[in-house]
C-alpha positions in Angstrom: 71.2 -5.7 46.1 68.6 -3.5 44.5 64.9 -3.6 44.6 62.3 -2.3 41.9 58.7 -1.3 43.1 56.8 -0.3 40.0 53.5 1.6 40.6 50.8 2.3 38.1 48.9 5.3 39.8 45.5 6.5 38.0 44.8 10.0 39.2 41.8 12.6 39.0 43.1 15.8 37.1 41.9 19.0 37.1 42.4 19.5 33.4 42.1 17.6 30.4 46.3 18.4 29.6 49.1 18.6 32.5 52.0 20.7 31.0 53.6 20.1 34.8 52.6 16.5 34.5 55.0 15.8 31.6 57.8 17.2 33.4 60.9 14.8 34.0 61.1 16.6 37.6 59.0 15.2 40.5 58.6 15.7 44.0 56.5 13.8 46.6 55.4 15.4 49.9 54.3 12.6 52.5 52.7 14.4 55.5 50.8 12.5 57.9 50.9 8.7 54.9 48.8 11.3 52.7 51.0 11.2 49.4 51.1 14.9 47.5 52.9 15.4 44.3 54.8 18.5 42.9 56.8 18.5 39.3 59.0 20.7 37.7 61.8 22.6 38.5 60.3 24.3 41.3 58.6 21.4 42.6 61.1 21.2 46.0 59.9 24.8 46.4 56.5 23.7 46.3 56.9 20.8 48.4 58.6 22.7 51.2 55.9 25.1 51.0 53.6 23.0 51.8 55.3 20.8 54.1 55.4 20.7 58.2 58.1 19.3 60.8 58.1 15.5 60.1 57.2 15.3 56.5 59.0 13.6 54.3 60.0 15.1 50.7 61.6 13.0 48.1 63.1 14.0 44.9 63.7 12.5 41.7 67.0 13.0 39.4 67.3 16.2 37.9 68.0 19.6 38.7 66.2 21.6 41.4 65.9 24.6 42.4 67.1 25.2 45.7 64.4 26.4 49.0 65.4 28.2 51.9 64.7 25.4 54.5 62.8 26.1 57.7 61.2 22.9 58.2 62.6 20.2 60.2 61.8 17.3 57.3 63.8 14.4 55.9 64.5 14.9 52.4 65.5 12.3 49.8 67.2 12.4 46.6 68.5 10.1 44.2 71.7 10.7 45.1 75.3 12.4 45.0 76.6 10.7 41.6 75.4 8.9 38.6 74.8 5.6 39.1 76.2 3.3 36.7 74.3 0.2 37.8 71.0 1.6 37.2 71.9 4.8 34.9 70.3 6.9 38.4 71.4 10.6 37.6 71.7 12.6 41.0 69.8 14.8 42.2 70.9 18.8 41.8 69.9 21.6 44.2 70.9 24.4 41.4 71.0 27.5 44.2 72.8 28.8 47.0 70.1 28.3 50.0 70.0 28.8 53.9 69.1 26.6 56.3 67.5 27.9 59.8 65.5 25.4 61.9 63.9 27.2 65.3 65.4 25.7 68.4 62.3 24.7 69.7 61.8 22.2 66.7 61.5 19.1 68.3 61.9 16.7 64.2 65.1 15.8 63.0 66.3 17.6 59.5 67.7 14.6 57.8 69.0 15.2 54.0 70.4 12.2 51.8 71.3 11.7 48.2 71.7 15.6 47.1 74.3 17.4 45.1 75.1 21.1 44.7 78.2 22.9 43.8 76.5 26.1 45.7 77.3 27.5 49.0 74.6 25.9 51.9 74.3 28.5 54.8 73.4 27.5 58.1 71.7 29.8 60.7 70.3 28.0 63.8 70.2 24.1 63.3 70.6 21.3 66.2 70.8 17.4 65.7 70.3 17.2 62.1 71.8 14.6 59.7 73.4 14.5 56.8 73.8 11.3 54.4 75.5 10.8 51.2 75.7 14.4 49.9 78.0 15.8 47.9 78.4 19.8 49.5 80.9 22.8 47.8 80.8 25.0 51.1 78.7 25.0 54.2 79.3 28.0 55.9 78.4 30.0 59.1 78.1 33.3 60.0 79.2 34.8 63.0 76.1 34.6 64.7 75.4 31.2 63.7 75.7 27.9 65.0 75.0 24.0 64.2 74.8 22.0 67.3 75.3 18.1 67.1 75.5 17.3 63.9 76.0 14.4 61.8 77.5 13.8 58.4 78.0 10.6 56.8 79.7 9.3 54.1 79.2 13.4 52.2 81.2 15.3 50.2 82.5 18.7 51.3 85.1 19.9 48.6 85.5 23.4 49.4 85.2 23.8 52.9 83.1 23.6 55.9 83.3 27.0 57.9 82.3 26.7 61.2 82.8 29.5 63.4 84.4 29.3 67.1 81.1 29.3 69.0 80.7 27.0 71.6 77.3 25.7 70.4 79.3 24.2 66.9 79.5 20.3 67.4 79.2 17.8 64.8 80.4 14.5 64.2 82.2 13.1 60.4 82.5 9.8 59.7 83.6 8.6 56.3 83.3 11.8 54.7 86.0 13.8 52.4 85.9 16.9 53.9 88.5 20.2 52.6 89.5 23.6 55.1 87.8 22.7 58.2 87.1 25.5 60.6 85.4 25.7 63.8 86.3 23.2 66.8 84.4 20.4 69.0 83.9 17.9 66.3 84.5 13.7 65.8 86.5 12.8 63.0 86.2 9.2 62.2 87.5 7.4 58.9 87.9 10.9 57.2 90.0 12.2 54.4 91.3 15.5 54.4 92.0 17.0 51.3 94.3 19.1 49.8 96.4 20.6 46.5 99.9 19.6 47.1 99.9 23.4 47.3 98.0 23.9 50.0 97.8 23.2 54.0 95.5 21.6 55.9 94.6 23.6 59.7 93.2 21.7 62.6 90.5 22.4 64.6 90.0 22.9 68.0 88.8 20.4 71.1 88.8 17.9 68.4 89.4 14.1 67.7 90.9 12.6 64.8 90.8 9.2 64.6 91.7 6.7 61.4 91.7 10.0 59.4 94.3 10.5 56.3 95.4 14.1 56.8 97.0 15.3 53.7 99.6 18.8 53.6 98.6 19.1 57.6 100.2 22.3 58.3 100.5 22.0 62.2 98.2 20.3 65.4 96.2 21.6 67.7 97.4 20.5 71.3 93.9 20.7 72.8 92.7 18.1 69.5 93.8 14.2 70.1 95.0 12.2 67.2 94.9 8.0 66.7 96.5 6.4 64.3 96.2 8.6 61.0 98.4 9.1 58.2 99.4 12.0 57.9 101.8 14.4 55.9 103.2 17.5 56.4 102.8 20.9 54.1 106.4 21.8 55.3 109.2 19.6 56.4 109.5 21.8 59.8 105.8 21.1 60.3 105.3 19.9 64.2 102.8 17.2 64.2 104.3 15.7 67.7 101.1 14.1 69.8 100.9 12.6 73.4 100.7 8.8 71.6 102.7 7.5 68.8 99.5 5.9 67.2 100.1 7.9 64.3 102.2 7.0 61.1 103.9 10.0 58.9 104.0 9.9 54.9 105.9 12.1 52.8 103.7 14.0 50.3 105.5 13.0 47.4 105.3 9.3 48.1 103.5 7.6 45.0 101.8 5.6 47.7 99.3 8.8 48.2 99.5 10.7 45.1 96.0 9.8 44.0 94.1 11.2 47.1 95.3 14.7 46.5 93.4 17.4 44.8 89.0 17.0 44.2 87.4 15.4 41.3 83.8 13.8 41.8 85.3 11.5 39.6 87.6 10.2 42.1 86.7 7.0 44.6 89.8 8.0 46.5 90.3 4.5 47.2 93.9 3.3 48.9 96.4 1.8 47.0 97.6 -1.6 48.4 101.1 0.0 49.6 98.8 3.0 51.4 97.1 0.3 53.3 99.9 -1.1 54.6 101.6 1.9 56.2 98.7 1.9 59.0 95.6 -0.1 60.3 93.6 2.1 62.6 92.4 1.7 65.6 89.6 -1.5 65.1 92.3 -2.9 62.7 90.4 -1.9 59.3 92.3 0.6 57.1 92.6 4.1 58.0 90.5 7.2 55.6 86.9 6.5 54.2 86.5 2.9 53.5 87.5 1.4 56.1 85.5 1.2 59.9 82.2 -0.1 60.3 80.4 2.0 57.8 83.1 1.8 54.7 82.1 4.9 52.3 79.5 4.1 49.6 77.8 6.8 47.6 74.3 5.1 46.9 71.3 6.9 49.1 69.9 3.8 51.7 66.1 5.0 51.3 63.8 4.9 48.4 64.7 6.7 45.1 62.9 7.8 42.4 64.4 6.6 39.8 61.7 6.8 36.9 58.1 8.1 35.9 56.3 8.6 32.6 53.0 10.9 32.4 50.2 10.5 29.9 50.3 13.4 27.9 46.4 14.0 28.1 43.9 12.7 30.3 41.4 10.2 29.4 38.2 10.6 29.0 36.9 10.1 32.3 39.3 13.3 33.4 42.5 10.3 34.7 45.6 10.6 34.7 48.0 7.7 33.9 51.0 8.1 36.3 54.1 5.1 35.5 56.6 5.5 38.3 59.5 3.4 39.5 60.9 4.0 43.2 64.0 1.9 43.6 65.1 0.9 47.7 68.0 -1.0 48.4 68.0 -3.8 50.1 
C-alpha cells in the first residue's frame, strides 16, 4: 500500500522568474532537517556539491547527470523501472561516474531506486548499501577495493568486476547479477544470468545458496553450494559439491527458458514446473523471489513523484512550489 503526502511550499525567490524552477528535474539536499532544493539536470551535481557525510539527497524521475561521489550520503531515487501503479518513471544517472569514499568515513553510502546503463567505478568504499538499482557494470581496478558490501534486490546485467584483493567482500541477496568476478562474497536467492551462449564462472571463498545458476561453466572447490538449480554450459561440465543439496536442469528444458538472456522488461519469475524441481534451504523457492525478502522493484523510502512550479513569482517575490512525495507503507 501506497501513501500520498502532498505539500504546498510558498518560498522567497531571488527573482521575479525561475527558469530552474520550471524544470521537471528536482533534487533535495537534507543536511542537519534543513531542506535545500536543486533542479535541473545538473541538480544531483549541485546537491552533492554541497552535501556532507550523513546528508540525505533525493531525486525525482528523470534523467540526471551523473557526480563523481565522495560523500558518504544516502541517496534516493524514484526508482529502477516505471511504475505502472502510479505512472513513477525511474530515475536515470545519464554518465559513467566513480565512486571513492575515504576509509576514515565513519556514514554509510546507501543508494536506492537508481538506474544507469553506464559503467559505476569503485575506488575505496567499505559498508555501503545498495537497494533496488538497476547497474550495467560495476567495476574495479586493480588497486581498488569494496569491502562489506550490500546489494539488495538490484540489477547488475553486465557484470560486476571485482578484483582478487582480499579487502573485496559483499553480500547479494535477491539480486540478478551477470559475470561475477572477484571472491569472498554471500549469494542468497540470486539469479545468474546468461545467453544460452555463454558461461557462467564462480567466484572464489564464496557461498551460493538458493541461487539459480544458469550455463555454469565449472565450481570453485573453495566456494560451497546449497540447494541451487543449476545448469551446465557443457555436458562435461563438473559441478560435483561435498552435499547433494543441489538439483541439475538441462539448459534446454522449457521449464527455464524464460530466465535466460536480460531484458528490463523481464520479472524473471519461475514457472510452476521450475518451482517444483527445488525448494531451498528455508523451504521457499530457490532464485529472487523466494526467502525472506522476495525481489520487488519499488524503492521503500520516500519518492518524489510529482512537483509543479509557478511560472513567475507573485507579487510579494513567492514562489508557489506543488510537490507530491509518495512513501510506502
Amino acid at each position: 500500500m501506497k501513501k500520498f503526502i502532498v505539500l504546498f511550499v510558498a518560498v522567497m525567490a531571488m527573482f521575479a522568474t525561475t527558469a530552474k524552477a520550471q524544470s521537471s528535474l528536482l533534487a533535495t539536499l537534507n543536511h542537519e532537517g534543513t531542506i535545500s532544493t536543486f533542479y535541473g539536470s545538473n541538480a544531483l551535481i549541485q546537491a552533492h556539491a554541497a552535501a556532507a557525510d550523513g546528508d540525505v539527497i533525493t531525486l525525482s524521475s528523470g534523467t540526471f547527470q551523473s557526480v563523481n561521489i565522495k560523500k558518504a550520503v544516502t541517496l534516493r531515487g524514484a526508482g529502477m523501472v516505471l511504475d505502472a501503479a502510479t505512472q513513477t518513471e525511474p530515475t536515470v544517472l545519464a554518465n559513467e561516474f566513480t565512486i571513492d569514499i575515504p576509509d576514515e568515513t565513519t556514514q554509510r553510502l546507501t543508494v536506492e531506486g537508481i538506474y544507469t546503463n553506464q559503467t559505476v567505478n569503485i575506488n575505496k568504499l567499505k559498508n555501503a548499501m545498495f537497494l533496488k538499482d538497476r547497474f550495467r557494470e560495476i567495476y574495479f581496478s586493480g588497486s581498488s577495493y569494496g569491502k562489506d558490501l550490500t546489494f539488495i534486490h538490484c540489477r547488475i546485467t553486465e557484470g560486476y568486476n571485482g578484483n582478487s584483493d582480499s579487502n573485496n567482500s559483499a553480500v547479494f541477496q535477491n539480486c540478478l547479477v551477470r559475470n561475477m568476478g572477484g571472491r569472498n562474497y554471500i549469494f542468497t536467492n540470486c539469479l545468474f544470468l546468461a545467453e544460452t551462449n555463454s558461461s557462467n564462472s564462480h567466484c572464489a571463498n564464496s557461498e551460493y545458496r538458493n541461487c539459480i545458476i544458469l550455463n555454469s561453466s565449472s565450481i570453485n572447490t573453495t566456494s560451497t553450494y546449497y540447494n541451487n538449480l543449476y545448469c551446465k554450459s557443457y555436458a562435461n561440465v563438473n559441478f560435483n559439491v561435498t552435499n547433494n543439496t543441489n538439483v541439475e536442469v538441462a539448459k534446454d528444458n522449457e521449464a527455464i527458458k524464460n530466465l535466460f538472456g536480460y531484458s528490463d522488461d523481464n520479472e524473471y519469475k519461475l514457472t510452476e514446473a521450475a518451482k517444483a524441481l527445488i525448494k531451498g534451504t528455508d523451504g521457499t523457492e530457490v532464485g529472487i523471489y523466494g526467502g525472506n525478502l522476495p525481489y520487488d522493484p519499488t524503492p521503500t523510502n520516500p519518492q518524489i513523484s510529482k512537483f509543479n512550479v509557478a511560472a513567475k513569482t507573485t507579487a510579494d517575490g513567492k514562489l508557489s512550489v506543488d510537490i507530491e512525495v509518495k512513501s510506502a507503507e
